[in-house]
C-alpha positions as CSV (number, residue, x, y, z in Angstrom):
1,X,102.9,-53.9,-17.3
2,X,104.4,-56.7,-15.4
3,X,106.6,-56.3,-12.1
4,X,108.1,-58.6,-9.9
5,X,109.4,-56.8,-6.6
6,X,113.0,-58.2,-5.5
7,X,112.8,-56.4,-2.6
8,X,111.0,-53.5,-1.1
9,X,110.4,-52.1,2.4
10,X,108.8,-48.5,2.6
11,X,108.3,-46.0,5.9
12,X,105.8,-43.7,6.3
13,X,107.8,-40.4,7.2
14,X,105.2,-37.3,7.7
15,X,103.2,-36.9,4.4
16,X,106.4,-38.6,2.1
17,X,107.1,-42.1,1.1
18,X,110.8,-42.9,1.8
19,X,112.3,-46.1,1.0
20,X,115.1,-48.3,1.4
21,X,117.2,-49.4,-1.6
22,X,115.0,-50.9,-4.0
23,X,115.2,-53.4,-7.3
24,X,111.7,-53.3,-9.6
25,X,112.4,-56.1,-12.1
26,X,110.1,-54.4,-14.9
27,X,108.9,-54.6,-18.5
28,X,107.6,-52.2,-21.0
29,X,105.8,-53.3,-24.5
30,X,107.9,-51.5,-26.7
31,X,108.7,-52.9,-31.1
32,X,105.9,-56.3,-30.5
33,X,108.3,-57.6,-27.8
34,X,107.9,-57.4,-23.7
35,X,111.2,-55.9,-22.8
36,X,112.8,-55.9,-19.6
37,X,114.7,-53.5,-17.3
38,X,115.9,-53.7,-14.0
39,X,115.7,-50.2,-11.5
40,X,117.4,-49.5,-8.4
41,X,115.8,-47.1,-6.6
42,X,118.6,-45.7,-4.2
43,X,118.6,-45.8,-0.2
44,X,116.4,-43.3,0.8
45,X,114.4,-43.0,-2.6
46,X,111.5,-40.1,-1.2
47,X,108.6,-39.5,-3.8
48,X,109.3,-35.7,-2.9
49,X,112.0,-35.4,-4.8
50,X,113.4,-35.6,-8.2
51,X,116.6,-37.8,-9.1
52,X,119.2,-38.0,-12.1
53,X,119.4,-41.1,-13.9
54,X,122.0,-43.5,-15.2
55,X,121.1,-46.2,-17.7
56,X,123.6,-48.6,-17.6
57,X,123.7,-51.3,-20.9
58,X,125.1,-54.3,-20.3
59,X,127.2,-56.0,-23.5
60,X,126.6,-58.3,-26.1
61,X,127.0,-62.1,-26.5
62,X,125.8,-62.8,-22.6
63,X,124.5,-66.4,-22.6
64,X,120.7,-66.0,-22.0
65,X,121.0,-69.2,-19.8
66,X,123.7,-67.6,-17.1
67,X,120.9,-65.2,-15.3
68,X,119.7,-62.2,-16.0
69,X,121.3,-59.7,-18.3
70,X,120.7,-56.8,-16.4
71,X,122.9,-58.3,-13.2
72,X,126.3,-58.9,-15.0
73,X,126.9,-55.2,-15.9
74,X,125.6,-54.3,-12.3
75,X,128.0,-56.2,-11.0
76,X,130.7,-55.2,-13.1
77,X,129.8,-51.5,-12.8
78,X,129.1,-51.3,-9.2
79,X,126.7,-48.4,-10.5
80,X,123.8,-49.7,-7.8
81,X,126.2,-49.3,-4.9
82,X,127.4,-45.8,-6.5
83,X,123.6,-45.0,-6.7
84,X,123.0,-45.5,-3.4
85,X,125.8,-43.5,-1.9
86,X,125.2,-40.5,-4.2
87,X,121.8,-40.4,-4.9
88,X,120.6,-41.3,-8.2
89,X,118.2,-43.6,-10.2
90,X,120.0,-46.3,-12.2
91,X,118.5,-48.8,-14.1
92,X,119.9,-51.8,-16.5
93,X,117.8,-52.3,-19.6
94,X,118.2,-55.8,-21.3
95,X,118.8,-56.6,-24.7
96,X,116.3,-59.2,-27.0
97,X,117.5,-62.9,-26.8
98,X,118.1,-64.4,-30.0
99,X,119.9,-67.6,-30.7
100,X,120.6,-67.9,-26.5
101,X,122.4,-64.6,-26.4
102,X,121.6,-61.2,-25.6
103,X,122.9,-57.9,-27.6
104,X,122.3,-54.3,-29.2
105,X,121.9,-52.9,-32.5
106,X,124.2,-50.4,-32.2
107,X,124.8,-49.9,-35.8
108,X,127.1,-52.1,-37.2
109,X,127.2,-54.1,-34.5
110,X,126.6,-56.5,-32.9
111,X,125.1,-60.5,-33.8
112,X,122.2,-61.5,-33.2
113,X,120.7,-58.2,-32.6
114,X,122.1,-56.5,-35.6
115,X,120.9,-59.4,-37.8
116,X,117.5,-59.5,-36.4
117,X,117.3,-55.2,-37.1
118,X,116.1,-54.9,-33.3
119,X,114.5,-51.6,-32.9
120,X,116.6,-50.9,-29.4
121,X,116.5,-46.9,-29.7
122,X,112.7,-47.4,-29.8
123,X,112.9,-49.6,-26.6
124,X,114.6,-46.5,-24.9
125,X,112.3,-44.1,-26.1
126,X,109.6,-46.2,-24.5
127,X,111.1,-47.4,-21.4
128,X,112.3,-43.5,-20.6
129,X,108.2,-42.4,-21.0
130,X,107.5,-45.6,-18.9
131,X,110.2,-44.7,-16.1
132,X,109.0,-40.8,-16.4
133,X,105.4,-41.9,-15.3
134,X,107.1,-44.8,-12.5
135,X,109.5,-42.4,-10.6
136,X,110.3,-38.8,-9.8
137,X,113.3,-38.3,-12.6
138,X,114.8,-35.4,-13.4
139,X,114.0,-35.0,-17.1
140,X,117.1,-32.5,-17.4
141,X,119.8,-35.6,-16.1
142,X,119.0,-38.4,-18.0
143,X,122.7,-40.3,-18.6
144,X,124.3,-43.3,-20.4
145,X,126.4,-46.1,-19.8
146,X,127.2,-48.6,-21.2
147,X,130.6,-51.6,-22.0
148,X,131.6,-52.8,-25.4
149,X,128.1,-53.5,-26.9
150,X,126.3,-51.4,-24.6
151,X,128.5,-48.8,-25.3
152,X,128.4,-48.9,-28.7
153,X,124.8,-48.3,-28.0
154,X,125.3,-45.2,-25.4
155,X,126.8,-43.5,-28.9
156,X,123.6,-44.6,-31.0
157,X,121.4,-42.9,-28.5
158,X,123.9,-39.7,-28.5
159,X,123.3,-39.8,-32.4
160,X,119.4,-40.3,-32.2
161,X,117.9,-39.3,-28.8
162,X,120.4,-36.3,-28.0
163,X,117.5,-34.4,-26.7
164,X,116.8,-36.9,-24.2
165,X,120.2,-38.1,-23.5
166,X,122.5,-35.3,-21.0
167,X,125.6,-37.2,-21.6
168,X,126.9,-40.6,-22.3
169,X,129.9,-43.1,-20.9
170,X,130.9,-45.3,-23.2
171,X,133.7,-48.2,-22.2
172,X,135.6,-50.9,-24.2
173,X,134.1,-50.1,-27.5
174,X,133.7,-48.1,-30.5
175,X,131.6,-45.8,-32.2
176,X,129.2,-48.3,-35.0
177,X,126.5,-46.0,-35.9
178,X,126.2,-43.9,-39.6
179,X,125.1,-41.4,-40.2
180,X,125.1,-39.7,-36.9
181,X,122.9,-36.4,-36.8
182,X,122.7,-35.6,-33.4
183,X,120.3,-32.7,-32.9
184,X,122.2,-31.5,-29.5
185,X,125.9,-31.3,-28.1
186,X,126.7,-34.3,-25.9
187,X,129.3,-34.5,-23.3
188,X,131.0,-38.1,-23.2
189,X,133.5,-39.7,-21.0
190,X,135.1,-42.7,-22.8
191,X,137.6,-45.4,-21.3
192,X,139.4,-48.1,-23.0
193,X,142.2,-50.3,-22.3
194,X,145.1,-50.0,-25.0
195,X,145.5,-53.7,-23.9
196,X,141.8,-54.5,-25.3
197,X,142.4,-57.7,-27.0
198,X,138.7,-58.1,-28.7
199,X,137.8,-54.3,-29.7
200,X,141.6,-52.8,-30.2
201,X,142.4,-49.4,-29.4
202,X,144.2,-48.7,-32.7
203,X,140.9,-49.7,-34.4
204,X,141.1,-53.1,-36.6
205,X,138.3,-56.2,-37.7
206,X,137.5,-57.7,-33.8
207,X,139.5,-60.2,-31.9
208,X,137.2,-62.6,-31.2
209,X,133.8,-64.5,-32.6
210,X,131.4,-63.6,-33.7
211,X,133.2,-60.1,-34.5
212,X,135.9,-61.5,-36.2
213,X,134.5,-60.1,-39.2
214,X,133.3,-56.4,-37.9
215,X,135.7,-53.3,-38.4
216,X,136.0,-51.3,-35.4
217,X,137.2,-47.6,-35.9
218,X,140.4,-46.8,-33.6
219,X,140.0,-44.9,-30.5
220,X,141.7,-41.6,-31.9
221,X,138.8,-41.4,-35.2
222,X,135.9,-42.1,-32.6
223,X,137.1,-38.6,-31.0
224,X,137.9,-36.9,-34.1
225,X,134.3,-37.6,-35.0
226,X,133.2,-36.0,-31.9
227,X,135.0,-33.5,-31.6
228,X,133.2,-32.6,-35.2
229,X,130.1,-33.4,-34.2
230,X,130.3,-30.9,-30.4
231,X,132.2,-28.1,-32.7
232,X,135.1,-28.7,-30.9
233,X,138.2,-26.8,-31.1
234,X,141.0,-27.9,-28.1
235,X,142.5,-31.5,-27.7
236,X,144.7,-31.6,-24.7
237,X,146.4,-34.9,-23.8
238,X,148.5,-35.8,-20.4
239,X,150.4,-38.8,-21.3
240,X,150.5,-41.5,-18.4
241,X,148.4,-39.6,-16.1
242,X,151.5,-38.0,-14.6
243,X,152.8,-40.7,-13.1
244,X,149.9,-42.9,-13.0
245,X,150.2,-45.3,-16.1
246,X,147.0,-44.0,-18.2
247,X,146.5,-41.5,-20.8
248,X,143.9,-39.0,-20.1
249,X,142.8,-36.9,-23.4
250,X,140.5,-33.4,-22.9
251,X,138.7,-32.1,-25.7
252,X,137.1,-28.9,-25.1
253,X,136.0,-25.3,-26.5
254,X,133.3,-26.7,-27.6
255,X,129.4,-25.6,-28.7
256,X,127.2,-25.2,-25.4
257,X,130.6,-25.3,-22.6
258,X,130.3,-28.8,-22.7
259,X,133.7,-31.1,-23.1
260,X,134.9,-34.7,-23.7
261,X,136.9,-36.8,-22.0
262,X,138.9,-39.7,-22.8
263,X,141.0,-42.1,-20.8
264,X,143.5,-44.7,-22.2
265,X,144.8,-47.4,-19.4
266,X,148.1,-49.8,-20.0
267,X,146.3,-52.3,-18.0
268,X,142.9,-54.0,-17.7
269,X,141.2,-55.2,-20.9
270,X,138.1,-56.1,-22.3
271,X,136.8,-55.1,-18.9
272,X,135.4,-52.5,-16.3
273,X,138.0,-50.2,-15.3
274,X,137.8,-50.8,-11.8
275,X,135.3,-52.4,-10.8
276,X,134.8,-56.1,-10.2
277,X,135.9,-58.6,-12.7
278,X,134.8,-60.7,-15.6
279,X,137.0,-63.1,-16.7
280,X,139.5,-60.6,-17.8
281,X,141.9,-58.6,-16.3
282,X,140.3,-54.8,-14.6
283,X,142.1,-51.8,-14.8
284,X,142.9,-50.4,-11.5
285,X,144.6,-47.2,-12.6
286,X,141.2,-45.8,-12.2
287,X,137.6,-45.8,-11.3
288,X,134.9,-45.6,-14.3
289,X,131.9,-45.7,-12.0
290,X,133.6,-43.0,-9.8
291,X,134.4,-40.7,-12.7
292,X,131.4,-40.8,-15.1
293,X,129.5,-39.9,-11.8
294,X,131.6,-36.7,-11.5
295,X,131.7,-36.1,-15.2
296,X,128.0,-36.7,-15.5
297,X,127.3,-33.6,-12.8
298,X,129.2,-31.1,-14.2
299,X,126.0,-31.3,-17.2
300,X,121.9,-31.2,-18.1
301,X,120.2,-31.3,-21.0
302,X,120.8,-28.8,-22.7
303,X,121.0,-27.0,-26.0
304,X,117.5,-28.5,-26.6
305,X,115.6,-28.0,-30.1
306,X,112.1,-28.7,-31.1
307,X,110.2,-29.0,-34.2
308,X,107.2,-26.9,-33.6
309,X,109.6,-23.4,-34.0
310,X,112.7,-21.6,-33.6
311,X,113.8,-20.5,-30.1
312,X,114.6,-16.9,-29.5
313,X,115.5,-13.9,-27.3
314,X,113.1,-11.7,-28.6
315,X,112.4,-9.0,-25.9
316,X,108.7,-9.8,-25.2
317,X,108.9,-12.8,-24.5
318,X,111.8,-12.1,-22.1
319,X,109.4,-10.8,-19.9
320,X,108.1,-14.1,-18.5
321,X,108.9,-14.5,-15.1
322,X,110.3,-16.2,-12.8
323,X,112.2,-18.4,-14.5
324,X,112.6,-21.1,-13.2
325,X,109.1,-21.3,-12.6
326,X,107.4,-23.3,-10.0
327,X,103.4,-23.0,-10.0
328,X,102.5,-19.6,-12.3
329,X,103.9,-17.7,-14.8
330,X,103.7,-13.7,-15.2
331,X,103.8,-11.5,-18.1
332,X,104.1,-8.0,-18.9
333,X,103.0,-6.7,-22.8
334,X,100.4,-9.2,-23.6
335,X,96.8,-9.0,-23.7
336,X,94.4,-11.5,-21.5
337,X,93.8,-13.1,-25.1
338,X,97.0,-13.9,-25.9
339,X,97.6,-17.9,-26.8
340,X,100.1,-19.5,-25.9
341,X,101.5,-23.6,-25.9
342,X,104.0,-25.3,-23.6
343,X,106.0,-28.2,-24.8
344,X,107.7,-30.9,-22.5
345,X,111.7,-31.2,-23.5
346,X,110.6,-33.6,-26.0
347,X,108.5,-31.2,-28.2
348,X,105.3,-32.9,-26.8
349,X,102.2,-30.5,-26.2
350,X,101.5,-29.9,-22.6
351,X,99.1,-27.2,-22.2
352,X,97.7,-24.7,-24.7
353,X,95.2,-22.2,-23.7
354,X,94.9,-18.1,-23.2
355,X,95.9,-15.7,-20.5
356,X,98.7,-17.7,-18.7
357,X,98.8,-16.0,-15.8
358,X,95.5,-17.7,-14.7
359,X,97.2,-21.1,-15.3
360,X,98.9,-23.5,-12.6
361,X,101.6,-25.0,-13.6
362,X,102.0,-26.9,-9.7
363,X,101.9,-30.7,-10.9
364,X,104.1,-30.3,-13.9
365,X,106.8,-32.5,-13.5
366,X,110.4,-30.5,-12.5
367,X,112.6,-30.3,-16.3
368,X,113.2,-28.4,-19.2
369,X,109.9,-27.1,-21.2
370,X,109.3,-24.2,-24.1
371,X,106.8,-21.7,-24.5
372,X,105.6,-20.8,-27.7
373,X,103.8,-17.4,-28.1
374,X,102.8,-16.0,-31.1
375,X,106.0,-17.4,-33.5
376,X,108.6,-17.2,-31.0
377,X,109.5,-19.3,-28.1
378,X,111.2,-19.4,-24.9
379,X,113.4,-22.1,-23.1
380,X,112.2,-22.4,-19.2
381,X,113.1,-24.3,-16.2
382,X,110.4,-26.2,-14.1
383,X,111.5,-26.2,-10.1
């Protein structure tokens, strides 16, 4: 693995590493391609602890000649100045470049990626193990971002990596992937300009090349299909923001507490809602950056399934304790023989053995796992 350092100057504080704000231009091999990401570590970054993160996608047709494609969404988004003020990870995967330009297969969109059947939910996959093994990241708060083709993507990943993905963000865009299975609930904030003059709120074939040709469902069915998908049962919508020019839609009552938000602006368009501006007008009836970070807190992963068995309360296994765990794990009605296996949040076999109160569990990282005993299974919390 390749990495050019931008920038990085590191104190020694005590017996931790504590750094200053920090950008690792990186690359994982990932579908026979080298591709890139770009992480901000945030001011004070200290290998101690454990910190959410944000991936933050930029969108499609970016000229692969006009710099780097991570650094025009970062500066749209302001997420890298957010991260360092609030303390969290955020890094800005890059798309393949085909034909000069950069996109996402999010579906049914979007040229060249699309044509080319990139494999960019792999790419994720693989850059998320890379970035687990890099950093100290909460495996619970792993979140998505993403405008117009990058959020078309954020919805992909909902679909296919919902037990990896806490919630999503998507801007300027709509929902492009079929069918959509997602295995967990998924919390998502959504923003979009009714002013949009290349993906149009009220849904229609795009307004500009290449997407002239491409259908793109209206605001209104991406929700309904949500609100399916989460078992929701409540739509609640404040026209103009009392007062403030936007529409702001709740959807909630829905399976694991979680809820979806929506917000329609009258200004701005094809753009960032506030942040800084590219080449079309910003909305500045609101903040996305400052409200996905707020949305994004309120959840973790959560309502997590595996394939190795079916989770359940059965009494017994109850009786683990303390959970959340930090080093060991007690029991009461089994025998020293008893087996037992511990999956990561991702079904992955950790550690299998006998007895398990002999076993330290001190270097696992902090994040979801399951314990399987016998042929039921329990949901714990690594601190």
């Amino acid at each position: 693995m390749k990495k050019l350092f931008l920038y990085l100057v590191f104190v020694l504080l005590f017996n931790d590493v504590s750094f200053a704000q920090t950008d690792i231009y990186d690359s994982v091999y990932s579908g026979g391609f080298w591709r890139k990401y770009m992480t901000h570590l945030p001011v004070g970054y200290n290998t101690q602890n454990t910190y959410p993160l944000i991936l933050g996608f930029h969108g499609g047709q970016q000229g692969a000649t006009s710099g780097l494609g991570w650094s025009v969404f970062a500066y749209q988004s302001k997420l890298s100045v957010k991260a360092d003020s609030s303390g969290f990870i955020v890094v800005y995967p890059e798309g393949l470049v085909f034909n000069q330009n950069r996109s996402w297969n999010a579906g049914d969109c979007c040229p060249p990626a699309i044509n080319q059947a990139t494999d960019d939910v792999g790419f994720v996959d693989d850059m998320l193990n890379q970035l687990l093994a890099d950093y100290n990241i909460d495996t619970l708060r792993v979140y998505a971002t993403g405008s117009s083709n990058g959020g078309m993507l954020c919805y992909r990943l909902a679909c296919e990596l919902s037990h990896r993905i806490a919630a999503i963000a998507p801007n300027a865009c709509s929902h492009m992937f079929h069918p959509c299975n997602a295995i967990n609930s998924v919390p998502i904030i959504s923003f979009h300009s009714k002013a949009d003059p290349i993906v149009f709120y009220q849904g229609g074939l795009g307004g500009a090349q290449p997407l002239t040709g491409i259908y793109f469902p209206s605001q209104d069915s991406v929700l309904n299909l949500w609100m399916q998908s989460n078992n929701c049962n409540t739509r609640d919508t404040i026209v103009n923001g009392n007062g403030t020019n936007y529409d702001f839609i709740k959807i909630s009552n829905c399976s694991c507490n979680i809820e979806m938000h929506h917000y329609a602006t009258s200004d701005g368009s094809h753009s960032w809602p506030g942040g800084n501006p590219n080449n079309n007008p910003v909305s500045i009836q609101i903040s996305a950056t400052d409200l996905l970070w707020d949305f994004f807190q309120n959840y973790t992963l959560g309502c997590t399934t595996t394939n190795t068995t079916t989770i359940t309360n059965e009494p017994a296994i109850q009786l683990l304790f303390p959970n959340p765990f930090h080093d060991r794990l007690y029991h009461a009605p089994y025998s020293k023989k008893e087996s037992f296996s511990l999956y990561n949040c991702y079904g992955q076999l950790i550690v299998e053995g006998e007895n398990i109160e002999e076993h330290d569990f001190s270097r696992l990282r902090k994040g979801m796992y399951f314990i399987e005993i016998g042929n039921s299974m329990l949901k714990l919390i690594k601190e």
